[in-house]
C-alpha positions in Angstrom: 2.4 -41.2 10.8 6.1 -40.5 11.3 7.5 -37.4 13.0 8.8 -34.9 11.0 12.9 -33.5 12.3 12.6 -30.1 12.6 15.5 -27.5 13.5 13.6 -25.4 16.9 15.2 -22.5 15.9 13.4 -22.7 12.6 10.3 -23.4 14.9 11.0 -20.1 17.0 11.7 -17.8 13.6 8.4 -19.0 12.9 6.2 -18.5 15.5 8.1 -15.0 15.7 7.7 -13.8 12.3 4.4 -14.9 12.1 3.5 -12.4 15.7 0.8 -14.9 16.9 -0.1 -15.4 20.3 1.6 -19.1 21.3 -1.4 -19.2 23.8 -3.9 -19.8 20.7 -1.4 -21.2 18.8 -1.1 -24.2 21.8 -4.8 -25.1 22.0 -5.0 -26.4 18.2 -1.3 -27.9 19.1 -1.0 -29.3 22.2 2.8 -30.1 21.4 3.6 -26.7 20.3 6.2 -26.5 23.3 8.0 -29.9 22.8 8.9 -29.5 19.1 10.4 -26.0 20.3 12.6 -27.2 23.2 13.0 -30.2 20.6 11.7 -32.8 23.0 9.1 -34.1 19.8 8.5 -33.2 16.1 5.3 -33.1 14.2 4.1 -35.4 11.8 4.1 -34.2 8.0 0.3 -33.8 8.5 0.8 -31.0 11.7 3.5 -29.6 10.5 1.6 -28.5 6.8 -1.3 -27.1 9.3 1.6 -25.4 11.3 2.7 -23.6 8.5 -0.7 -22.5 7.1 -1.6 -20.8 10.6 1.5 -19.3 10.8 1.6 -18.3 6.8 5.1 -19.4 6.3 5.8 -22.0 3.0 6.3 -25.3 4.6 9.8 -25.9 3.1 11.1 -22.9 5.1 10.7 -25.7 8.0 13.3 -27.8 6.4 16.0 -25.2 5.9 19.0 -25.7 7.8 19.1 -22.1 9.7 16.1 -19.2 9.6 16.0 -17.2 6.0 16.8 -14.0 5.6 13.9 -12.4 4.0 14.2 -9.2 1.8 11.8 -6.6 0.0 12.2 -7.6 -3.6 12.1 -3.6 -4.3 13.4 -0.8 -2.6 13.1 -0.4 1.3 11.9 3.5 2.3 10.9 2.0 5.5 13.3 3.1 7.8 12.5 6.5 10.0 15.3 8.3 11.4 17.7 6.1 13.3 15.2 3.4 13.9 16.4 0.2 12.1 14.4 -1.1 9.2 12.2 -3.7 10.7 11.8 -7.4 8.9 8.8 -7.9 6.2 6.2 -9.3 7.5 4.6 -12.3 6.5 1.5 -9.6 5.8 3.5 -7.4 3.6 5.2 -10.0 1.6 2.0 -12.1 0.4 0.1 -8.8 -0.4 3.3 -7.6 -2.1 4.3 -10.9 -4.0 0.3 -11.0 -4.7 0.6 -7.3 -6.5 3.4 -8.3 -8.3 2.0 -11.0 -10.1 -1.2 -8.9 -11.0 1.1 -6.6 -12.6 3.6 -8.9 -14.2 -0.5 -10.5 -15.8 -1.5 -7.0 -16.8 1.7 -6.3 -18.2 1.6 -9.5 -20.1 -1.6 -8.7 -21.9 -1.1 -5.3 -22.7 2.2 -5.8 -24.8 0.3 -8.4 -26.4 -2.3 -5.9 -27.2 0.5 -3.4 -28.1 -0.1 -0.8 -25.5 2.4 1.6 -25.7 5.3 3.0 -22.6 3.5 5.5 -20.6 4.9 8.8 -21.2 4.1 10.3 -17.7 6.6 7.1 -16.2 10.0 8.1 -15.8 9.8 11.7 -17.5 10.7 14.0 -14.7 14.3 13.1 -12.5 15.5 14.8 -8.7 16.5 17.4 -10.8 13.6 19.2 -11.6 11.6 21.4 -9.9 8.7 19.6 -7.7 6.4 22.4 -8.7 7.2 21.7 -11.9 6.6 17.9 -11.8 3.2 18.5 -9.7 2.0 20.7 -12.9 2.9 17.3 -14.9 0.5 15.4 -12.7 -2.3 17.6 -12.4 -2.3 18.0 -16.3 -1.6 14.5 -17.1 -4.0 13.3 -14.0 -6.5 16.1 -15.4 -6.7 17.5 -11.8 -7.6 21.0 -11.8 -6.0 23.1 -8.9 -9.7 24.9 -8.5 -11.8 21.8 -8.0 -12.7 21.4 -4.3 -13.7 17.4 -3.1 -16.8 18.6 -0.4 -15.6 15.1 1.7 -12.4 13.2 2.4 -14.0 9.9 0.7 -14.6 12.3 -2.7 -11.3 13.6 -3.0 -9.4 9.9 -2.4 -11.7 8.3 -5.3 -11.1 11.4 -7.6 -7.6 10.8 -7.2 -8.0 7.0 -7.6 -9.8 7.2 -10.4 -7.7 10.3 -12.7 -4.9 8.0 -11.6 -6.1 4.2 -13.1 -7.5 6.4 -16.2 -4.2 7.5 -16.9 -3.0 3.1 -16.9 -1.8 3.0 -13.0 -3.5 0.4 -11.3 -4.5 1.7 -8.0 -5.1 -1.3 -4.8 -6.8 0.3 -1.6 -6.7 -2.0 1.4 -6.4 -2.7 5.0 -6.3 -6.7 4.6 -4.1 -9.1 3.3 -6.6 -10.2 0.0 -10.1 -10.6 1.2 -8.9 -12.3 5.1 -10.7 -9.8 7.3 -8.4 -11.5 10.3 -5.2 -10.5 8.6 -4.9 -6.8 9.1 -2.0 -4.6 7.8 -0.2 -2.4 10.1 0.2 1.1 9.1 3.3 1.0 11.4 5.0 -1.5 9.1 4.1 0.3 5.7 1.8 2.9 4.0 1.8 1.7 0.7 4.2 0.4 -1.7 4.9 1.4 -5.6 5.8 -1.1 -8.5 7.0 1.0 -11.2 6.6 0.0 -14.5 6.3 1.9 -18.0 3.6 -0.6 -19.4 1.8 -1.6 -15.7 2.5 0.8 -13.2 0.5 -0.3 -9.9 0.0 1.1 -6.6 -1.1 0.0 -3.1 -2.4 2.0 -0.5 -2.6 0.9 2.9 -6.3 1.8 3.8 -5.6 1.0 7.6 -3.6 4.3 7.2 -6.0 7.7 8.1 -7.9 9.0 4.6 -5.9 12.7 5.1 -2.3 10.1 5.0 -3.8 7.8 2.1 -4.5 11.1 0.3 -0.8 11.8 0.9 0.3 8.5 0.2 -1.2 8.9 -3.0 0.3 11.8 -4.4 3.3 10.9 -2.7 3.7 7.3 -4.8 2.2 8.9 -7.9 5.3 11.3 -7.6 7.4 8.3 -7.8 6.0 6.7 -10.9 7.5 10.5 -12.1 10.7 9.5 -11.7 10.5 6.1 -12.4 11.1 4.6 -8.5 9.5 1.7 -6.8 9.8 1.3 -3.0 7.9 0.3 0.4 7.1 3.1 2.3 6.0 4.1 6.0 7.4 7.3 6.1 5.6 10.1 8.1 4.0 12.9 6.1 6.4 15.8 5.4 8.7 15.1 8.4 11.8 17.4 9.0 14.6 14.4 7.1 14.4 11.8 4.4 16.6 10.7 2.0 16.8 12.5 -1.7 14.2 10.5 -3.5 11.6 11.0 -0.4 12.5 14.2 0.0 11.7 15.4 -3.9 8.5 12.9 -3.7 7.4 14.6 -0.3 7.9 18.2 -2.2 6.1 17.0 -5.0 3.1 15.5 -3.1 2.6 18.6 -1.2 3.0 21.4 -4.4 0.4 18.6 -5.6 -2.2 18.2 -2.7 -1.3 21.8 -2.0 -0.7 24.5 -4.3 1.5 27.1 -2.4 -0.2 29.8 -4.4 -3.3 28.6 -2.7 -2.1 28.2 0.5 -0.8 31.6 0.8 -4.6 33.0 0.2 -5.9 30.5 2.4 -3.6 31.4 5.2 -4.4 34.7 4.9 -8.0 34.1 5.5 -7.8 31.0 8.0 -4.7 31.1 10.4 -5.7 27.2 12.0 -3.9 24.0 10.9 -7.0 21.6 11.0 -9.2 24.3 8.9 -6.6 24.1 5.9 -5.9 20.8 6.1 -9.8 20.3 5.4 -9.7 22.3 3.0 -7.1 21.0 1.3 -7.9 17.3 2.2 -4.4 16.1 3.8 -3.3 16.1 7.0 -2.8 19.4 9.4 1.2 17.8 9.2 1.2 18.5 5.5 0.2 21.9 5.8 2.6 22.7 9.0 5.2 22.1 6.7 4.0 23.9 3.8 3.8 27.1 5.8 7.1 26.5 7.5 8.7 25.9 3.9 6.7 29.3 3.1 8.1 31.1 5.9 4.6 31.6 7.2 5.4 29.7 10.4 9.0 29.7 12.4 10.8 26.6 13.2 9.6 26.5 16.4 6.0 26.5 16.2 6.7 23.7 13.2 8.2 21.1 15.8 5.9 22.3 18.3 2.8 21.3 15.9 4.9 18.2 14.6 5.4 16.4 17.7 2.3 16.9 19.7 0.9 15.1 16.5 2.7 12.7 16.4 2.1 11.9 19.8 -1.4 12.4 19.3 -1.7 9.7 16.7 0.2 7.2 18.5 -2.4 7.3 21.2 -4.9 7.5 18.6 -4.3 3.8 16.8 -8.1 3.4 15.9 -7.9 2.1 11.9 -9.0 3.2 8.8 -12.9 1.3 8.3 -12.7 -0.2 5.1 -14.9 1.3 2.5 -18.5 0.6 3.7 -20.1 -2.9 4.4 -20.6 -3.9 1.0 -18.0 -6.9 0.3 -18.5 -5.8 -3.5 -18.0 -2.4 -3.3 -15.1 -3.2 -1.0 -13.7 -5.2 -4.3 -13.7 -1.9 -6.3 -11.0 -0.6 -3.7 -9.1 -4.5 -3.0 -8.6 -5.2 -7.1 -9.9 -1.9 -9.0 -12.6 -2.1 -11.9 -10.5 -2.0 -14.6 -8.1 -4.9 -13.3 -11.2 -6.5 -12.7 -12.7 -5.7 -16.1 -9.4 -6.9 -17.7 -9.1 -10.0 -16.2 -12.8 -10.9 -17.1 -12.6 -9.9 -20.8 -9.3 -12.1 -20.9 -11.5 -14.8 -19.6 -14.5 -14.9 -22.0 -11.6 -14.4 -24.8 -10.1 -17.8 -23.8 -7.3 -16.3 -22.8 -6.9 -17.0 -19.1 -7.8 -19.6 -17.4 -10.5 -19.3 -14.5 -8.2 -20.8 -11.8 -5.4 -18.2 -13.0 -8.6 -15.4 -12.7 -9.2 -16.7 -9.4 -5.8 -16.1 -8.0 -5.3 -13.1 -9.7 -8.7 -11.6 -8.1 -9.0 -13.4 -4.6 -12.3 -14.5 -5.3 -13.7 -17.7 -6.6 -17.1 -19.7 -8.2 -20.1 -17.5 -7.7 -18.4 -14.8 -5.9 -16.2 -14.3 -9.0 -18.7 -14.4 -11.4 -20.7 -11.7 -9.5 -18.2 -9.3 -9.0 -16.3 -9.2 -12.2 -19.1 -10.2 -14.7 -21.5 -7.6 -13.1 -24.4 -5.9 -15.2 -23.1 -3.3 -17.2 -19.8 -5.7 -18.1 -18.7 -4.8 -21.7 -16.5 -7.7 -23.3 -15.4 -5.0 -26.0 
């Protein structure tokens, strides 16, 4: 076959975007190095296996210079001075993959004549964030009394209040079902698509449970006030912008009742008790009892950073939700997605290859998972 002409600097954006070890990369092809020095090219045939290993759409190899590639929503990513990195090749497929489970959803819903969520949009940085977090306990039917007894309990209770109220909630580590794609916390925590008919939600689950819990409540908060983003901010820290600010105050007031945490302090003077208690992280509640005046500045930043440095050393994931590759599903797509998608297909109204790219999952596996005993097609 004849040799495809490919730019090497095209060749180099891609083996760099893609963060694959060249040494791997060269054993499956041998010529790796020559078509980046631009000594040889590829045939057609190499260069479409090129692309799939490196997860980059094969006519980005025919562009005249590299693309610049953007977040089609808005960008909380950066911390501090640290310059927003470039999305992944990770982040974008899981993203563009959400968006197209939302844009389905959203489809079928106004063509079942669901009506605007109320909750989306009805609070602005103007209000109080106590205020706002008495919205979403009442409208999330989350009772400030109730006590989860594990971390695991209080992340599904959340989960689930939240996808009964019409947000569709995605919990996971991966990119789809590919266990050898992993998502890096570092890059993002979770991103929000807001939407009045399909809100939806993803949650990194490499993240720790006490940050997803966070993460949460924190993207929840946004749907409040009607604002989408990517996000890797870290929990409660001293600066963020306006809308992360009033989404961090509401998350707390939320997770964390200050009425609550002033009897709890009372009794229990230790970060790591409350923060069990409360199921977040001890850097949520540091901040809560500096923002109470229960702490002094200094002990805050003393707690903060020793943290902080504690969990970069630390850099073990999140496990996904137990070994079951089903249950796992319940957390990757969500049951009622799931359960949509399926009565849309026995109603004729979606196609099973559309079902299967809208779910991950295909033939048997499909059929298994979203037509499961119990399905109702009412």
């Amino acid at each position: 076959m004849n040799a495809v002409p490919i730019k090497p600097e095209i060749l180099r954006w891609a083996l760099d975007r893609a963060g694959l070890d060249t040494a791997d990369l060269a054993s499956a092809f041998p010529k790796l190095a020559e078509w980046e020095q631009g000594v040889s090219s590829p045939t057609l045939n190499q260069l479409e296996k090129l692309a799939k290993r490196l997860w980059a759409p094969l006519g980005y190899f025919f562009l005249p210079s590299p693309p610049e590639e953007k977040l089609p929503i808005p960008d909380f990513r950066s911390i501090g001075d640290e310059p927003i990195q470039s999305p992944s090749p990770n982040l974008l497929e899981t993203l563009f993959s959400m968006q197209r489970r939302q844009a389905w959803l959203k489809e079928l819903r106004v063509e079942d004549g669901a009506e605007p969520l109320s909750f989306v949009g009805c609070a602005s940085l103007r209000d109080k964030p106590e205020a706002v977090a008495a919205q979403m306990r009442n409208t999330l039917g989350m009772a400030t009394d109730k006590r989860a007894t594990t971390w695991g309990e209080a992340f599904r209770d959340l989960w689930i209040n939240a996808e009964r109220a019409g947000t569709t909630v995605v919990c996971n580590g991966i990119v789809g079902h590919n266990t050898g794609r992993l998502l890096d916390v570092e890059e993002f925590r979770g991103f929000v698509l807001s939407d009045s008919i399909a809100p939806l939600i993803f949650i990194n689950n490499a993240d720790a449970k006490a940050a997803q819990m966070f993460t949460l409540a924190h993207e929840l908060a946004h749907l409040w006030i009607n604002s989408g983003g990517v996000l890797n901010f870290r929990e409660m820290r001293p600066a963020e912008n306006q809308t992360e600010l009033f989404c961090n105050a509401v998350a707390a007031e939320f997770l964390v009742p200050k009425k609550q945490l002033a009897a709890k302090w009372a009794q229990l003077d230790d970060f790591f008790g409350l923060a069990s208690y409360f199921k977040v992280s001890p850097l949520v509640i540091a901040r809560r009892l500096l923002d109470a005046n229960y702490i002094n500045k200094a002990r805050f930043f003393s707690f903060y950073n020793a943290h902080i440095a504690r969990m970069r050393a630390d850099k073990a994931p999140s496990k996904e939700h137990g070994g079951n590759f089903y249950a796992n599903c319940d957390y990757r797509i969500g049951r009622p997605f799931a359960d949509a998608v399926g009565r849309a297909v026995k109603a004729g109204r979606l196609l099973y290859r559309d079902a299967y790219r809208l779910t991950g999952l295909q033939g048997k596996t499909f059929d298994k998972y979203v037509f499961r005993a119990g399905f109702e097609t009412g």
